[in-house]
N, C-alpha and C positions, 0 to 999 in steps of 0.2 A: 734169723731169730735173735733178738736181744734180749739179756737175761739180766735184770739189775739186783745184785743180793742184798737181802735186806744188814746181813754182816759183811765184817770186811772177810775179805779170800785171799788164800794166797796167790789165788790166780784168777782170770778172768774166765767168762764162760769160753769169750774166743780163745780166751789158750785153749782151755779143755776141749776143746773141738780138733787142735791138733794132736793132742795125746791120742797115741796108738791103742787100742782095744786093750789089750793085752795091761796097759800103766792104766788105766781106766779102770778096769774088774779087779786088781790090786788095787787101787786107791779106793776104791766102796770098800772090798773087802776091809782092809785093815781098817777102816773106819768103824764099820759096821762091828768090828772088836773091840774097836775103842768106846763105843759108844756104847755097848755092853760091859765093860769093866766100867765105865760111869755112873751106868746106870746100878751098877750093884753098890759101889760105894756109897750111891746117893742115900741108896738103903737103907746102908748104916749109919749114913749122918743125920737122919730124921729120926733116929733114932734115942738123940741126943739134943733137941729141941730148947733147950736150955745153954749151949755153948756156944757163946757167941763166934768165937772159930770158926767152929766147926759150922754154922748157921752161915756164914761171912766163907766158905769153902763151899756149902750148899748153892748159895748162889753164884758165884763163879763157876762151878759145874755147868749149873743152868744154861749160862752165854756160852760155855763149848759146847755140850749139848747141843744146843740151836745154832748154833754156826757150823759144827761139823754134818748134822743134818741137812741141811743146807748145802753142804759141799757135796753128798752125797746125789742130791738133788738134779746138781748143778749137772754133776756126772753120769747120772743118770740121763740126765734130758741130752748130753752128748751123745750117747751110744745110741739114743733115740735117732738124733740128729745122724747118725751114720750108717743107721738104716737095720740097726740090732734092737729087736722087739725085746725090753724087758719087763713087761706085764707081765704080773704072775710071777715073774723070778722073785731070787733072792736080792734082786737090787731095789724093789720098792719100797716106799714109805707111806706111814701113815702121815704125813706131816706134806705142804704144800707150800709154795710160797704165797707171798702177798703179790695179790694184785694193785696193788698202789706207786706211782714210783715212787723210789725214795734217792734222797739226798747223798752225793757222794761220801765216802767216809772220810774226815777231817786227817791231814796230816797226821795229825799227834797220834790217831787211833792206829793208822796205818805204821807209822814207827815203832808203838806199843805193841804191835803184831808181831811186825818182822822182827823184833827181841826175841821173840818166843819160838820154839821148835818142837812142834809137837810130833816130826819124823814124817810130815808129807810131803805133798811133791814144792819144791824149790826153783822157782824160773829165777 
């Protein structure tokens, strides 16, 4: 199966494929946290619709949001791929990817990433 993400990842679907069960249901979960402490903040920053900041933070949310959704995705469709049903768990999403391919992600973005540690898995 090939899995092209529409964001950059810190890893690839075949990595994820060799991640053990066990780094796999840790890496949703802690996601699946992060992405609810996102999603609360976000709360509050619409709340303030007039600060460009906080509007300019709004949207950077947004791209972790969809990228870490995504990583969940990814993870998801692994344990799939390993032969662990998680329909109906706590591992799904409402969100899908795109069926389109898309274009590899540019150097510069992939550098732009690797700066950043948001405490996930690191090949």
């Amino acid at each position: 199966m090939e899995y092209r993400p529409k964001h950059p990842q810190p890893f690839s679907f075949s990595d994820a494929l060799k991640f053990d069960h066990a780094t796999i249901t840790e890496e949703i979960a802690r996601l699946q946290n992060s992405l609810q402490r996102l999603e609360n903040t976000q709360h509050e920053l619409r709340a303030h619709p007039d600060d460009p900041e906080l509007a300019q933070a709004l949207r950077e949310n947004e791209a972790v949001i969809a990228s870490q959704e995504e990583r969940i995705n990814m993870l998801s469709l692994a344990l799939a791929e390993k032969g662990v049903v998680a329909s109906g768990s706590h591992y799904d999403l409402k969100w899908a990817p795109s069926a389109e391919p898309l274009a590899p992600p540019s150097d510069a973005t992939i550098n732009e990433l690797s700066e950043t540690n948001d405490g996930g898995i690191v090949l």
